[in-house]
C-alpha positions, 0 to 999 in steps of 0.5 A: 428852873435852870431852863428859865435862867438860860432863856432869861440869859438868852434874851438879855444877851440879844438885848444888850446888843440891840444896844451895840454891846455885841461884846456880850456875846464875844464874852460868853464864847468859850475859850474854844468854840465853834461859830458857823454862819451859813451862806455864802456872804460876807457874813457866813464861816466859821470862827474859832477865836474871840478875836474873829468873832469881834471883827464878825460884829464890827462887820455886822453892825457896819453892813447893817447900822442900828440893827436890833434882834427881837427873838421869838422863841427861845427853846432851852434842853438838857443840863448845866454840862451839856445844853443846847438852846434853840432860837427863832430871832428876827432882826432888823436895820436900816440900810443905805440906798443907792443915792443917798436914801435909806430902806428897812431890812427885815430877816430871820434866822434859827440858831442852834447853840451849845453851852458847857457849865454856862459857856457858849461851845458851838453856834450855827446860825441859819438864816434866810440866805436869800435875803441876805444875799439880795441885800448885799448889791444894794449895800455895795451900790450904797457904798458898803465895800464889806457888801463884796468882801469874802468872810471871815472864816478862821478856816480859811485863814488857816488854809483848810477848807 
């Protein structure tokens, strides 16, 4: 029953930030925790506070307007002080072009994510990298600055590596 409940949570949560309510994610972040998205793109790092991870969704959703997560399977393991929830999500957008006009993006990505007594602990987030890095000249030919930008990583905000 408690598997069910987490899997139901999970895709709600992706639900109500296909509708931009990204802050249903932030609220759910443990007072510390752990967010790593792998890559080296604007949208890769690590965050630690609430406050990143809100400047990480605004960046997400300006690079990538209207995007919506449909998640494929949603894997849920272990116990209300420890459980780990494993995603298969795709998502998609329309980006801009070069010129004026506008192109789908597809991608997909694995999530690993840890939960303590209901709150989200650690997060990574894996998704193709290739995709992503190819959609970045096009979104700063387009005029996306953020396309270019260096990510927002609490790490190196704080000078460690």
């Amino acid at each position: 029953m408690y598997h069910a409940i987490v899997r139901r949570r999970v895709r709600q949560v992706f639900g109500r930030a296909n509708g931009g309510d990204w802050e249903a994610i932030v609220s759910g972040l443990a007072p510390r925790f752990v967010y790593r998205f792998v890559g080296d793109t604007p949208l890769g790092g690590v965050r630690t506070t609430h406050a990143s991870m809100r400047l990480w969704f605004e960046r997400l959703y300006r690079m990538f307007p209207g995007a919506t997560f449909a998640p494929q399977t949603v894997v849920v393991h272990g116990w209300p002080w420890q459980t780990t929830v494993m995603t298969y999500v795709t998502i998609t957008a329309t980006v801009p072009e070069p010129g004026g006009g506008r192109r789908p993006y597809q991608n997909e990505f694995m999530q690993r994510m840890t939960l303590r007594w209901g709150r989200v602990t650690s997060v990574i987030t894996l998704e193709d990298t290739q995709r992503l890095a190819a959609a970045m000249p096009v979104l700063a030919a387009a005029g996306v600055g953020e396309a270019t930008a260096a990510p927002i990583d609490d790490r190196a905000a704080a000078g460690r590596s």
